[in-house]
C-alpha positions in Angstrom: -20.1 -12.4 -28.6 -17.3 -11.1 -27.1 -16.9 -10.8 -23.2 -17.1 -7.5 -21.4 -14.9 -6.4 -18.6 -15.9 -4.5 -16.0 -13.1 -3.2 -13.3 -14.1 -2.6 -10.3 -17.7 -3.4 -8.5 -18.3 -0.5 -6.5 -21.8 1.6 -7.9 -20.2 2.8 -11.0 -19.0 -1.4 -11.8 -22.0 -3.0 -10.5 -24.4 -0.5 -12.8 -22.2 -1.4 -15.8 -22.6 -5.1 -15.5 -26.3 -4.8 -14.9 -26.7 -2.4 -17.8 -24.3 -4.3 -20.0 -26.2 -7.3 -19.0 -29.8 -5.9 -20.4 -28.6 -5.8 -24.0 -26.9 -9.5 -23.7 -23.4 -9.0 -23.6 -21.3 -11.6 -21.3 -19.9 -9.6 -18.3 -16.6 -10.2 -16.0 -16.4 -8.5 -13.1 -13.6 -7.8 -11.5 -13.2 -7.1 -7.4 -10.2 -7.0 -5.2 -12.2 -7.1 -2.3 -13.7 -10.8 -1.0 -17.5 -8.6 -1.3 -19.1 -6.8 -3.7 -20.1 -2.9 -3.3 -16.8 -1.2 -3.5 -16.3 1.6 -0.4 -19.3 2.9 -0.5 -21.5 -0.4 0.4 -18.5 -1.9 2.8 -20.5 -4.5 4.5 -20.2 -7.0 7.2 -19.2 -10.8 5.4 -22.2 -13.1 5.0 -21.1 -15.0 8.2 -21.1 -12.3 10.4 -24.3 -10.6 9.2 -25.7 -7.2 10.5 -29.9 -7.3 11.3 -29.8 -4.0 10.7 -27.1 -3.2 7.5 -29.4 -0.8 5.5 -29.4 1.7 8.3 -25.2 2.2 7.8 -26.1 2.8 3.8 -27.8 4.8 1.2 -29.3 3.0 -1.7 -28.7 -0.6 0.3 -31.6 -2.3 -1.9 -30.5 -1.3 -5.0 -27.4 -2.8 -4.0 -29.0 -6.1 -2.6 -30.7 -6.0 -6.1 -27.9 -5.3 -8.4 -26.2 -8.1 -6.5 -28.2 -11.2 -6.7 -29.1 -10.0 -10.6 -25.4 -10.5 -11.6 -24.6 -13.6 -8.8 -27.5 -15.8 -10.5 -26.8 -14.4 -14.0 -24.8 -17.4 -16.0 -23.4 -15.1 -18.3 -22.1 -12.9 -15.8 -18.7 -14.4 -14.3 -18.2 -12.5 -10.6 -14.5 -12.7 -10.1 -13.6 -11.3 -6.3 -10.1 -11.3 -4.6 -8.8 -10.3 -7.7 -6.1 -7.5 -8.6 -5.9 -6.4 -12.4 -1.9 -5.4 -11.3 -1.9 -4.8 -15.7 -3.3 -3.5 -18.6 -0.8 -4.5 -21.5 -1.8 -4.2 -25.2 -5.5 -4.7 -24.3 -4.8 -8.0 -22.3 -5.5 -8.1 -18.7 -3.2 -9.6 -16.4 -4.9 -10.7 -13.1 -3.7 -12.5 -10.5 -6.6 -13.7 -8.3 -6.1 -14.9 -4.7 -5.8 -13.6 -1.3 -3.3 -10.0 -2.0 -0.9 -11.6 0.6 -1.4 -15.2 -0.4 1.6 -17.5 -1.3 -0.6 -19.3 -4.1 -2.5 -16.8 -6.5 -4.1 -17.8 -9.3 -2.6 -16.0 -12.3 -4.9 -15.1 -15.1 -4.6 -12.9 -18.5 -7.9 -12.2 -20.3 -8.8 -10.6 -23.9 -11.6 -8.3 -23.5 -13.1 -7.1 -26.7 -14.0 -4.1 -25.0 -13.3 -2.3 -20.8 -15.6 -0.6 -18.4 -12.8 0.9 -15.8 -14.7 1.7 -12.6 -11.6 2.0 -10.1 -12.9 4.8 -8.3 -11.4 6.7 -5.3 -9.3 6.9 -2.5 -9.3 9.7 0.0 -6.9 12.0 0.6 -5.6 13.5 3.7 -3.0 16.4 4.0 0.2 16.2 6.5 -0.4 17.7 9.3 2.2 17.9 11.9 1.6 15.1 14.2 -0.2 12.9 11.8 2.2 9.8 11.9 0.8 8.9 15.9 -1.1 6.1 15.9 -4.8 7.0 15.9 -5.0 9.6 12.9 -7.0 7.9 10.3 -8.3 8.9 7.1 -11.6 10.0 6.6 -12.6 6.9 4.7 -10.3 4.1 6.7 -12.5 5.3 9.5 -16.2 4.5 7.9 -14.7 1.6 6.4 -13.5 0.2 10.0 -17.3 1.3 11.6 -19.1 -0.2 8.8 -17.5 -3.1 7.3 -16.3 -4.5 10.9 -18.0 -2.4 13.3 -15.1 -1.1 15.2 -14.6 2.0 17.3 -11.8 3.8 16.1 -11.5 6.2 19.6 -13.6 7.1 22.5 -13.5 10.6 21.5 -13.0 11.2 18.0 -12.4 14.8 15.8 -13.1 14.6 12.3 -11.7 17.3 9.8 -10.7 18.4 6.5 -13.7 19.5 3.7 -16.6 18.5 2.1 -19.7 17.0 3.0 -18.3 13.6 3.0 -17.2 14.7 6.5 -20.6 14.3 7.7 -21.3 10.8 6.8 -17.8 9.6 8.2 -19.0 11.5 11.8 -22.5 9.9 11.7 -20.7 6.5 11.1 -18.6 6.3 13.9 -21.3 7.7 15.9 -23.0 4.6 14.9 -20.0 2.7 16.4 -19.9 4.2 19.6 -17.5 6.7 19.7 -18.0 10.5 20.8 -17.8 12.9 17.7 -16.7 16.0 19.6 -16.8 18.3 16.4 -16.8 18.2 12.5 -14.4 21.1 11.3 -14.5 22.1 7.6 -11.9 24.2 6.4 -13.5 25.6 4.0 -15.4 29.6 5.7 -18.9 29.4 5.8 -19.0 32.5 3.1 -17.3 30.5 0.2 -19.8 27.6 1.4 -23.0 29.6 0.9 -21.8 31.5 -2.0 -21.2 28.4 -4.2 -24.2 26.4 -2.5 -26.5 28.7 -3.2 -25.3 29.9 -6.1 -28.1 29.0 -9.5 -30.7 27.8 -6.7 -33.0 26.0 -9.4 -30.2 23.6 -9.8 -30.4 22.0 -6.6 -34.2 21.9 -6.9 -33.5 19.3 -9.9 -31.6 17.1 -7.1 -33.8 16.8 -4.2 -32.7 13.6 -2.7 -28.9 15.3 -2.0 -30.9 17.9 -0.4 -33.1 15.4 1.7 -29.7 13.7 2.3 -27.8 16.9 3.2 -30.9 17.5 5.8 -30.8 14.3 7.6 -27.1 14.4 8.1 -27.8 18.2 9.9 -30.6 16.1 11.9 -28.1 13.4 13.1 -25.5 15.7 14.2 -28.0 17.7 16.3 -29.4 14.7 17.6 -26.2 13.7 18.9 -24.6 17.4 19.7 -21.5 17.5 17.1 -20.7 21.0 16.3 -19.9 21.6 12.6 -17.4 24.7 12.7 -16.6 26.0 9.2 -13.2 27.9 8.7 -11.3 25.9 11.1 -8.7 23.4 10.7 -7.2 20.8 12.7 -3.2 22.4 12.5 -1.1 20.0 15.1 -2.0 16.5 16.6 -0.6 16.0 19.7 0.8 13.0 21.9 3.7 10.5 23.1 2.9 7.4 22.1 -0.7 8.1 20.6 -3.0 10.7 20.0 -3.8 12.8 23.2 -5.2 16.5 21.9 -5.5 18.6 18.4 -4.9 22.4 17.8 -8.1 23.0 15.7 -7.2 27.1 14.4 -9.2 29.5 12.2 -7.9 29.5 8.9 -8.5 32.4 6.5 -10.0 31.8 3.1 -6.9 30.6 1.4 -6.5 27.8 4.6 -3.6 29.9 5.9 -3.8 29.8 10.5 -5.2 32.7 11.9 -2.4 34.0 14.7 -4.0 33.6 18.4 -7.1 31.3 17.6 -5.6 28.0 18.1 -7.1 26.2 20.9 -6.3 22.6 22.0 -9.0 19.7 22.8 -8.5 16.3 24.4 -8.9 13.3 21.9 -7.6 9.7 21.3 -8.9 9.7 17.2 -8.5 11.9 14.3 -10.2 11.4 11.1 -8.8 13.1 8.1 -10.6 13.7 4.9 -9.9 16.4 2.3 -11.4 15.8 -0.6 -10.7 12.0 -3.0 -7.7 11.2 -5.4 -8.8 8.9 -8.1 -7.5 5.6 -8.8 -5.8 5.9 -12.3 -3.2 3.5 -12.9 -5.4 0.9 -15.2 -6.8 3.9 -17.0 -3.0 5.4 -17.7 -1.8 1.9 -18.6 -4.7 1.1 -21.0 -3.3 4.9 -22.6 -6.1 6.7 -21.6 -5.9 10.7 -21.8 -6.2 12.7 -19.2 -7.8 16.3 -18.0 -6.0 19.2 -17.2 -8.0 18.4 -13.7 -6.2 14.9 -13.6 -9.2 12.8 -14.3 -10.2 10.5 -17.4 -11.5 12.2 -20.1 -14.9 10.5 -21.7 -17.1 11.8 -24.3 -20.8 11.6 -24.3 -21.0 8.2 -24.5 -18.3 7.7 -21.3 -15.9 6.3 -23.9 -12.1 7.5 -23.5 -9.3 8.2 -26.4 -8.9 4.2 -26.1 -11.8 3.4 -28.3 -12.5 -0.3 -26.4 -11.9 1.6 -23.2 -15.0 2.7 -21.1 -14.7 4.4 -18.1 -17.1 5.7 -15.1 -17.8 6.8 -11.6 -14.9 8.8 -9.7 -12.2 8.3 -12.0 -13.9 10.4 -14.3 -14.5 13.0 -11.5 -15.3 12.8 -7.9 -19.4 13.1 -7.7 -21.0 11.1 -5.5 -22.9 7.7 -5.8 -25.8 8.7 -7.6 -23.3 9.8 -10.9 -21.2 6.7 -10.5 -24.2 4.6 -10.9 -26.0 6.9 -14.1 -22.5 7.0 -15.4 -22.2 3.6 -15.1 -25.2 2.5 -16.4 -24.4 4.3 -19.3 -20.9 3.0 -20.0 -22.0 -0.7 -19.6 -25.3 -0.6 -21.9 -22.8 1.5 -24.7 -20.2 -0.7 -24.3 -22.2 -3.6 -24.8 -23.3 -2.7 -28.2 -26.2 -0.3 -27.0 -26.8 3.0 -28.7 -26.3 7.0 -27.1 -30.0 7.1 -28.8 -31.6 4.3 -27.2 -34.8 4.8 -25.2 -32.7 3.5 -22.1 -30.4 5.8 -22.2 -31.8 9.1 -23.1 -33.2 9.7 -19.6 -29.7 8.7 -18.0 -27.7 11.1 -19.9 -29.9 13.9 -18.6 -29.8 12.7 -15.1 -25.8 12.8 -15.9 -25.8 16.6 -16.3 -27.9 17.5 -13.4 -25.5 15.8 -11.4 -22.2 16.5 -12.6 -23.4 20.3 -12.4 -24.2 19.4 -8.6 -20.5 17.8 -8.5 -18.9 20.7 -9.8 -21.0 23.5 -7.6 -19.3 20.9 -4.6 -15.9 21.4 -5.9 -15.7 24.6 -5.7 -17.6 24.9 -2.4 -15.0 22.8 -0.9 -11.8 23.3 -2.8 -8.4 23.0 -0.7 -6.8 26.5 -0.1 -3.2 27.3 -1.7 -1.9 28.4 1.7 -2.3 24.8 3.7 1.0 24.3 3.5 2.0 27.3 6.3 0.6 24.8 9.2 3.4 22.5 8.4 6.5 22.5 10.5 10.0 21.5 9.0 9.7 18.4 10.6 6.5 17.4 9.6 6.5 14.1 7.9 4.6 14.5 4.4 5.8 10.7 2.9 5.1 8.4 5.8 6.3 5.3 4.1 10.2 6.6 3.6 9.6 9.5 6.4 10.3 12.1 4.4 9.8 15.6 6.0 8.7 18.9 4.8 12.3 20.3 4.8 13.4 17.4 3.2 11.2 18.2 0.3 11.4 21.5 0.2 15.8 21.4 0.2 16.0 19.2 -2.4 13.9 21.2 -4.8 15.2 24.6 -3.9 19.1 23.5 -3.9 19.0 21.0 -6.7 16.8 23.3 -8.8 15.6 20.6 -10.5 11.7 20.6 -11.9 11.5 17.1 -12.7 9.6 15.2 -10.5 11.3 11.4 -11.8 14.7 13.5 -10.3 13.4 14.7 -7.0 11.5 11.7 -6.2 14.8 9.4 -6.7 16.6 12.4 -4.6 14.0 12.3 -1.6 12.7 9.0 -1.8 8.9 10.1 -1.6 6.6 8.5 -2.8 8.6 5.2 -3.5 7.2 3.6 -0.3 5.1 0.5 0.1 1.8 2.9 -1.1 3.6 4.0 -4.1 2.4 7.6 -3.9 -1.3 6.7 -3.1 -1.3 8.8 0.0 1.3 11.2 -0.6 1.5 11.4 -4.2 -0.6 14.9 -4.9 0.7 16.3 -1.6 4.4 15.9 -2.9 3.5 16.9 -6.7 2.4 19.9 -5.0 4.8 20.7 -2.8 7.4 20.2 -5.2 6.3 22.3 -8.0 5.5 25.1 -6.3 9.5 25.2 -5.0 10.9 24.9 -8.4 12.1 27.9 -10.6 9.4 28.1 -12.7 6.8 26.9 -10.1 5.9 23.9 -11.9 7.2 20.7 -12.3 8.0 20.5 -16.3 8.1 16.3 -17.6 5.7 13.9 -16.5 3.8 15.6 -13.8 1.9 12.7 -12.3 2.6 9.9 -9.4 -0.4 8.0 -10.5 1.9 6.3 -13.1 2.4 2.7 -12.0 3.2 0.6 -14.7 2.5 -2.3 -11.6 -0.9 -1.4 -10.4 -1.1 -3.8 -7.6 1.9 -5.7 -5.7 2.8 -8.8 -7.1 5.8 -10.7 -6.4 8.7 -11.6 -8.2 8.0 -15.3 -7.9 4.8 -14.8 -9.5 6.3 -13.2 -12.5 8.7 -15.9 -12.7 5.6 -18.5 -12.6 3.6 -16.0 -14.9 4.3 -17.9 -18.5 4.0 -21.2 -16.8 1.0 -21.3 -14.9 -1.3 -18.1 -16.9 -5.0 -19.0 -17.3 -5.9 -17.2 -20.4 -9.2 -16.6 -21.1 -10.6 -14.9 -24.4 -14.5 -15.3 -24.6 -16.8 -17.0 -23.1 -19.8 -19.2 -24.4 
């Protein structure tokens, strides 16, 4: 029987293998990280274990559980420290190794079908100020409190939208720093009408409820003030962050004139909203929504019929979808059938939840008018330092509305990160300065025909040294 790969071993990866596993198919998964969990379950190494890790994590026994199940299963081949950099043809190139070793292992395997559970990285808008050392993103923050239990600042600000906010702040109080406030951009009468909008909906997800509750209960406990409609506008310092401007913003995010007010920090965490991780999905040829996420049908297939996909890359929703979506892509992708006992009560679960995910996107959408905080100089690419003006000349003089063009012009988004951080933020910016307010071509940054740095040497050494690996006993 023909292996099945699975990409990625956060919640949505780990479910696929464990579901693929139940109806006998041979599963490789894949990891760049040395650990499996993904971002979500970031957890101290083995050798430095925590007494206490569940307390940092939701779901930390099902985790534990879907863990050893694949580690001691003989047809299940765990692969960490590796980095699928392509997907050519249905082949996928891997090179396994430290990401900065000297001595990686390259490796090309023949899948006879793909599970593509990349997930997420957060995004953080410019902000004037936001190049100091000490801004972090939402997510580098949690990851630094709970995979290595470090304190990112004595006093610590955390802004931007959504509830992910509130997990980040109760993490680093965890860590020892002082949370002075959570501010969510998003005003507290968009928040109420979409979370209460169809009550009975959120009575079919208790647990996010229950979740939502002991979150409020934390930040009481420890006296962080959760201000809704205000935004952090400036960070502030010489060598290092020293103060914010936190302002009232209006419902489109635009600064309220003669509410900014200025507070003493040395840490600013940054989270507004996730960016999925698409390059394997584009390179397999996967389509895309209008929304800029995978598409998948019911049975979490995409237009590549061999080509599964689940968890955030299909839309940002949470843990609890990543691991039912999962779940589902692994035990269909494996041979199982949409009708199968096992799978009936999952696709149900599916729709409750993605219905929760979408009342949170619209809660906590980011408003058109974000952009009027910025400042000429305001860096928006930090990897080539390219500023607001910058961007905004090059589209208005050149009048170009290709994004190829004005990329090669600026130079954003060519940087070591290759558009990871900036990429939406310069899309963005750039199309709304074009003449027809739109960029017109391809539209995207998240094409990267490279998914993962390699280097040249190792392309050179590619036909000499590839392990290739087609199916497994």
């Amino acid at each position: 029987m023909d292996q099945l790969i699975v990409i990625g071993a956060g919640p949505a990866g780990l479910a696929a293998a464990v579901s693929a596993r139940a109806v006998g198919r041979p599963v490789v998964l894949f990891d760049s990280s040395d650990y499996l969990g993904g971002q979500y379950w970031r957890h101290l190494p083995p050798e430095r274990p925590a007494r206490r890790e569940s307390v940092l994590h939701h779901g930390w026994e099902r985790f534990q559980s879907m863990r050893e199940q694949l580690e001691a299963d003989p047809r299940c081949e765990v692969v960490t420290g590796a980095h699928v950099w392509a997907i050519d043809h249905g082949r996928i190139h891997v090179m396994v190794g430290e990401a900065d070793g000297t001595d990686r292992e390259a490796r090309v395997y023949d899948a006879g079908a793909v599970v593509l559970a990349t997930g997420a990285f957060d995004r953080a808008l410019p902000i004037p100020g936001w190049d100091l050392p000490g801004v972090f993103t939402a997510g580098g923050a949690q990851a630094l409190a709970k995979g290595e239990r470090v304190r990112v600042g004595e006093r610590v600000v955390v802004a931007g939208t959504g509830p992910f906010l509130l997990p980040v702040a109760a993490s680093l109080v965890r860590s020892g720093s002082t949370v002075v406030g959570v501010y969510e951009a998003s005003r507290a009468s968009r928040l109420v009408r979409h979370w209460t909008a169809r009550p009975w909906e959120l009575l079919a997800t208790p647990h996010k409820v229950l979740e939502l509750a002991g979150y409020a209960s934390s930040h009481i406990g420890h006296r962080i003030p959760y201000v809704t409609g205000h935004a952090v506008t400036a960070i502030e310092g010489r060598d290092r962050v020293e103060s914010v401007t936190i302002s009232a913003v209006d419902g489109s995010w635009r600064p309220i004139a003669g509410s900014e007010r200025s507070v003493a920090v040395d840490a600013v965490c940054l989270g507004h909203g996730f960016t999925p991780r698409l390059e394997l999905a584009i390179a397999a040829g996967c389509r895309l929504s209008a929304e800029r996420f995978v598409e998948v049908d019911d049975e979490q297939r995409t237009s590549v019929a061999s080509v599964f996909a689940a968890g955030e890359i299909t839309g940002i929703g949470g843990v609890d979808l990543a691991l039912v979506e999962g779940a589902l892509a692994g035990h269909l992708a494996a041979g199982g059938r949409l009708h199968d006992p096992a799978v009936r009560m999952l696709r149900l679960r599916r729709g409750v939840l993605r219905q929760f995910a979408r009342r949170l996107a619209r809660a906590h959408a980011i408003g058109e008018n974000w952009t009027t905080w910025l400042t000429d100089e305001t860096i928006v690419c930090r990897c080539e330092e390219v500023s607001f003006a910058s961007l905004c000349s090059a589209a208005t003089t050149t009048r170009s509305s290709g994004l190829r063009s004005l990329k090669l012009l600026t130079r954003a988004g060519l940087g070591a990160c290759q558009g990871r951080v900036c990429g939406r933020t310069v899309e963005g910016i750039l199309g709304a300065r074009t003449p027809q307010g739109r960029l017109s071509g391809p539209r995207t940054t998240d094409r990267r025909p490279i998914a993962a740095p390699i280097r040249l040497g190792e392309l050179a050494r590619q036909g000499e040294r590839t392990t290739s690996t087609k199916q497994r006993p």
